[in-house]
N, C-alpha and C positions, 0 to 999 in steps of 0.2 A: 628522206623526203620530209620537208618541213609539213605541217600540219594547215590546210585554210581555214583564215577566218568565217566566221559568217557571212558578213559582207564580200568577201571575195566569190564564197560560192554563193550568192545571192546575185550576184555581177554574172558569176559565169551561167546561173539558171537564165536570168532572164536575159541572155544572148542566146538561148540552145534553142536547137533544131532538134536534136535528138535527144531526149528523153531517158533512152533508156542508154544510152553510151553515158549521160550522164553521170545517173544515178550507178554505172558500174566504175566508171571513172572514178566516182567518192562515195562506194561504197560505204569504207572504214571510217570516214568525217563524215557522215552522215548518223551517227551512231551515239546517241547521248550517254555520259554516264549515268549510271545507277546513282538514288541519293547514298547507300552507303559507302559507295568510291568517292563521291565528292565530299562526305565529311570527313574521311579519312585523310586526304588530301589537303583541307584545310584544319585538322589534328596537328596532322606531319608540319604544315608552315607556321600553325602557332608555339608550337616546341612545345606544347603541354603533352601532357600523357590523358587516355580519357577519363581517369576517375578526377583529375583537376578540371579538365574541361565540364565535365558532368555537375560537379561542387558547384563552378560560377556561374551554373546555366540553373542551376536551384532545381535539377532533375533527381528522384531517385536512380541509385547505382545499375539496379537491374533492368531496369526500363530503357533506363542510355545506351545500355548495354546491346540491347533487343534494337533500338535505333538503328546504332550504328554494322550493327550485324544482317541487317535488314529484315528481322523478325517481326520487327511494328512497326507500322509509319507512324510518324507523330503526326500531331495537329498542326496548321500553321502557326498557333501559337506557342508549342514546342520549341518547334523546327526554330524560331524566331529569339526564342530562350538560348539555345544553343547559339545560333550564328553570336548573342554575347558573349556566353560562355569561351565559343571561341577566337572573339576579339575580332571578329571580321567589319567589314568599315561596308557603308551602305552598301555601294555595289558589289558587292562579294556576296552580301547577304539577297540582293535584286536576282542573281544568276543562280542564286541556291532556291528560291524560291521558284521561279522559274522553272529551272529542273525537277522539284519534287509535285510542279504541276499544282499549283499556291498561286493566288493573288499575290504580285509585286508590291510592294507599298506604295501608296496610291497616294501625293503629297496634299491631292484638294481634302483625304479625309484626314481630320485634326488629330486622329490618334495615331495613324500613319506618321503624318509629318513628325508628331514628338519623337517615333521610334527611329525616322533617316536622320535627326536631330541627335537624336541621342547615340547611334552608330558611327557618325562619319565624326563625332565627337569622342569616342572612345569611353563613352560611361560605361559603367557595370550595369549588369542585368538591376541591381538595387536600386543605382541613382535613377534609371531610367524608369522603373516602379513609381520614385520619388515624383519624377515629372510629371509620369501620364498621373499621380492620381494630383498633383496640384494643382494638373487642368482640367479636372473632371473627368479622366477618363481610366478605362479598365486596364488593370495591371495585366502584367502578362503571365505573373506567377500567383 
């Protein structure tokens, strides 16, 4: 059984009469991942290994470690470090924030837009340092 979108179960809530047929109906897609399943996941699609993804995210080793094991939450500003680190393009990086329950990056604020500027562009965690601090605003590392 294929997996629903959000929109689809967003279509089939708001046609429901029943309630709770639904919520048994989509139980299992009703059910977010944890952030350390979702960073594993985008580990596993950028082909790094985590002590490379850790390196480009400019995190120390044991703290990444603790992330991605679900010992610590990071800060959004972490969490934001990483999605470089792990080469993720804005919307990857919108859904992972999301998930860890983070402000989405927000394009009316200027330091936001450099970061969905700097992601759906493919910069490193450095160049994108570079930019926010060219435009006056606060690095991430």
């Amino acid at each position: 059984m294929q997996a629903k979108s959000t929109s689809e179960l967003e279509q089939e809530l708001s046609g429901c009469a029943d309630l709770r047929g639904y919520l048994k109906r989509n139980d299992p897609a009703l059910h977010a991942p944890e952030l350390p399943e979702l960073l594993q996941r985008a580990l596993e699609k950028s082909g790094l290994n985590r002590a490379e993804a850790l390196r480009r995210s400019n995190l120390n080793l044991v703290y990444g470690y603790q992330i991605f094991s679900g010992k610590r939450r990071p800060s959004r500003d972490t969490l934001l470090c990483l999605c470089f680190g792990l080469g993720l393009c804005a919307d990857e990086t919108q859904n992972l924030l999301l998930h860890a329950g983070y402000a989405q990056l927000y394009i009316r604020d200027p330091r936001d837009s450099i970061l969905f500027f700097a992601l759906n562009n493919g910069l490193s965690l450095l160049a994108c340092n570079q930019q926010l601090d060219v435009h006056g605003e606060a690095s991430l590392s």
